[in-house]
ChimeraX commands (.cxc) that place a marker at each C-alpha (Angstrom):
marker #1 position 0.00,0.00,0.00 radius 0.5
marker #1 position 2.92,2.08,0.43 radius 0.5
marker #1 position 4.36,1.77,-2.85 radius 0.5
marker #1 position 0.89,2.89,-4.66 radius 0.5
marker #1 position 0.64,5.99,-1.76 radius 0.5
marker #1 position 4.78,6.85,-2.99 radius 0.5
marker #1 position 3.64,6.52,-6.65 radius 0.5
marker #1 position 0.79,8.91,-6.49 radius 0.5
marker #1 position 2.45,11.52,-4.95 radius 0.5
marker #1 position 5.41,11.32,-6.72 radius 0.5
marker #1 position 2.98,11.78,-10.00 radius 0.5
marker #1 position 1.30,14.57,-8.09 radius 0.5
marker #1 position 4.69,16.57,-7.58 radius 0.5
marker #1 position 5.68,15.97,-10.54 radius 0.5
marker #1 position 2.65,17.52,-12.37 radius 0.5
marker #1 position 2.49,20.22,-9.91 radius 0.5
marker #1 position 5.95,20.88,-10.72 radius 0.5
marker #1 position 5.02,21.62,-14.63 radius 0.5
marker #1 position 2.09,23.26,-13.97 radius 0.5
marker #1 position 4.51,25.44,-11.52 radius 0.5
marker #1 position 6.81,26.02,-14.70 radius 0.5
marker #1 position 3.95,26.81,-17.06 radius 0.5
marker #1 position 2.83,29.42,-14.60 radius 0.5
marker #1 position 6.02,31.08,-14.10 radius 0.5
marker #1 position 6.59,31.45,-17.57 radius 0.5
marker #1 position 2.96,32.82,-18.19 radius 0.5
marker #1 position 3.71,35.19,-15.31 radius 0.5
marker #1 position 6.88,36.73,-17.00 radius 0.5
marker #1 position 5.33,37.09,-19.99 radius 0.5
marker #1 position 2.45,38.89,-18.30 radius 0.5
marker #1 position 5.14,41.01,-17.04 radius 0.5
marker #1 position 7.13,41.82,-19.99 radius 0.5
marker #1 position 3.60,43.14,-21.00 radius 0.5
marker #1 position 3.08,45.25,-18.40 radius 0.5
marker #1 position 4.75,48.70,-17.87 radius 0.5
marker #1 position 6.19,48.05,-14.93 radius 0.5
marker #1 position 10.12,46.70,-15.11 radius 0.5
marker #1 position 10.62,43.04,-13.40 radius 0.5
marker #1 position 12.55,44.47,-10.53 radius 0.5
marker #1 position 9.61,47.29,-9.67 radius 0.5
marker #1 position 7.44,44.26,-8.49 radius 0.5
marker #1 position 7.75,43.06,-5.00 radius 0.5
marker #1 position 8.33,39.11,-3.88 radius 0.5
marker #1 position 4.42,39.06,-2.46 radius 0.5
marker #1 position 3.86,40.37,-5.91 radius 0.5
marker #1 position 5.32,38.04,-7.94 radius 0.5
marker #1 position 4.60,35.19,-5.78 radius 0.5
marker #1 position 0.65,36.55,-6.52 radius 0.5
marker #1 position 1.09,36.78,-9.90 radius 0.5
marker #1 position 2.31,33.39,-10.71 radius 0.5
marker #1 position -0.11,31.92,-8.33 radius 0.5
marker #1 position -2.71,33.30,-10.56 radius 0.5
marker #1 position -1.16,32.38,-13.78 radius 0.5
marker #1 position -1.63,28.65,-11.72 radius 0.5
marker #1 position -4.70,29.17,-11.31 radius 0.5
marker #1 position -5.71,30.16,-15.01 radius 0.5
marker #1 position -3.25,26.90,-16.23 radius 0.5
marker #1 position -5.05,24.60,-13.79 radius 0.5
marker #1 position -8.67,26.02,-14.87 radius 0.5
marker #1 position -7.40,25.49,-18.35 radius 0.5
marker #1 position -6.68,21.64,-17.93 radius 0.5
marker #1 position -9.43,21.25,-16.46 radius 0.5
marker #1 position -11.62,22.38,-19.29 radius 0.5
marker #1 position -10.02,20.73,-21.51 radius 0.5
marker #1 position -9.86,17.55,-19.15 radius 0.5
marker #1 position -13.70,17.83,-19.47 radius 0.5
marker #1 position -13.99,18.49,-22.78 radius 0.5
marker #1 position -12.04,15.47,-24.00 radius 0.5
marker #1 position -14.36,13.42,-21.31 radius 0.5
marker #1 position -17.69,14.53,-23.31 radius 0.5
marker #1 position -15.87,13.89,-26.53 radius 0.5
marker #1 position -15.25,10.24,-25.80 radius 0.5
marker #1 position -18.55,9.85,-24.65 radius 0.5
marker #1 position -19.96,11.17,-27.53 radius 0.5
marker #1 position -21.68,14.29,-26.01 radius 0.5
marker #1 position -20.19,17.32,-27.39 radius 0.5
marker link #1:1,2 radius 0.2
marker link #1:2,3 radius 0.2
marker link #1:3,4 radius 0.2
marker link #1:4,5 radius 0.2
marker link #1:5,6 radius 0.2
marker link #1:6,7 radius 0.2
marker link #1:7,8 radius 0.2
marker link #1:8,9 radius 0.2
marker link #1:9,10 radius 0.2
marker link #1:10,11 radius 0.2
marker link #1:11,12 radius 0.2
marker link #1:12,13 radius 0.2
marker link #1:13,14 radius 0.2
marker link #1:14,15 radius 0.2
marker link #1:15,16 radius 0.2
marker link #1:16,17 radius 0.2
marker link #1:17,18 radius 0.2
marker link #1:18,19 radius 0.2
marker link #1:19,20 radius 0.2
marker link #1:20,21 radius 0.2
marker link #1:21,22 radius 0.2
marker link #1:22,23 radius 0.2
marker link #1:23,24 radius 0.2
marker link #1:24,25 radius 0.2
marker link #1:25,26 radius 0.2
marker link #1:26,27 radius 0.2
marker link #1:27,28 radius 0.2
marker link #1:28,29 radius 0.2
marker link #1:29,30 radius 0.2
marker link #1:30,31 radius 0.2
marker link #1:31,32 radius 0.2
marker link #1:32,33 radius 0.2
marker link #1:33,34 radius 0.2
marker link #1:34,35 radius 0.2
marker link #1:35,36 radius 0.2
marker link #1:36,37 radius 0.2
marker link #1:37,38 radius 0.2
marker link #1:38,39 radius 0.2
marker link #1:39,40 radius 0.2
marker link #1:40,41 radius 0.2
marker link #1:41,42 radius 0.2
marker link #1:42,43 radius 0.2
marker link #1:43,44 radius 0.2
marker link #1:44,45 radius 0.2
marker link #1:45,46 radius 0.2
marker link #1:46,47 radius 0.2
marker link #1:47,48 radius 0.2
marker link #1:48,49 radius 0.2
marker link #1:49,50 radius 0.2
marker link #1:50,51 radius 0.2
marker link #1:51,52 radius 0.2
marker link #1:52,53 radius 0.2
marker link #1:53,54 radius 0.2
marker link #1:54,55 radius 0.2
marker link #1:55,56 radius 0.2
marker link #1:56,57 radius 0.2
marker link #1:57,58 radius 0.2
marker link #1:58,59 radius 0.2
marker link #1:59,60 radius 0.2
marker link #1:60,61 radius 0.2
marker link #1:61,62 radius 0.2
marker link #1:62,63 radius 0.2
marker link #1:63,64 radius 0.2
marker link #1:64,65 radius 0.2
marker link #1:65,66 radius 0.2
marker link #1:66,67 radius 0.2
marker link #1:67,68 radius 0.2
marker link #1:68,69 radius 0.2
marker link #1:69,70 radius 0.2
marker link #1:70,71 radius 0.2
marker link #1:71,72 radius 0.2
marker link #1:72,73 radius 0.2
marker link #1:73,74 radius 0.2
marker link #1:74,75 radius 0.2
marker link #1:75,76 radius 0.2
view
């Protein structure tokens, strides 16, 4: 029971690890858009920023985690 509780989470950090990437390279491009410089933005800042941009990838697989459901059942 052990080995399937090590293998989950293992899967789970690792996929919370990309998503983590994703949304820190979302954030900078969200700042590279905005006219403030990288260094004007405080750690609390950027720590809310990118936790946003997790939020948004997160919703996004989700969607499309749905989506692909009701295709395969044949209800979209």
């Amino acid at each position: 029971m052990g080995k399937i509780k090590d293998l989950k989470e293992s899967v789970q950090d690792k996929y919370r690890g990309k998503i983590r990437e994703r949304a820190i390279t979302q954030a900078k491009a969200r700042i590279a858009l905005s006219e403030r410089k990288f260094e004007d933005f405080s750690e609390d800042e950027l720590e809310i920023i990118v936790k946003d941009e997790e939020d948004k990838v997160k919703r996004s697989l989700k969607q499309t985690g749905v989506v692909a459901l009701l295709i395969t059942l044949g209800l979209a």
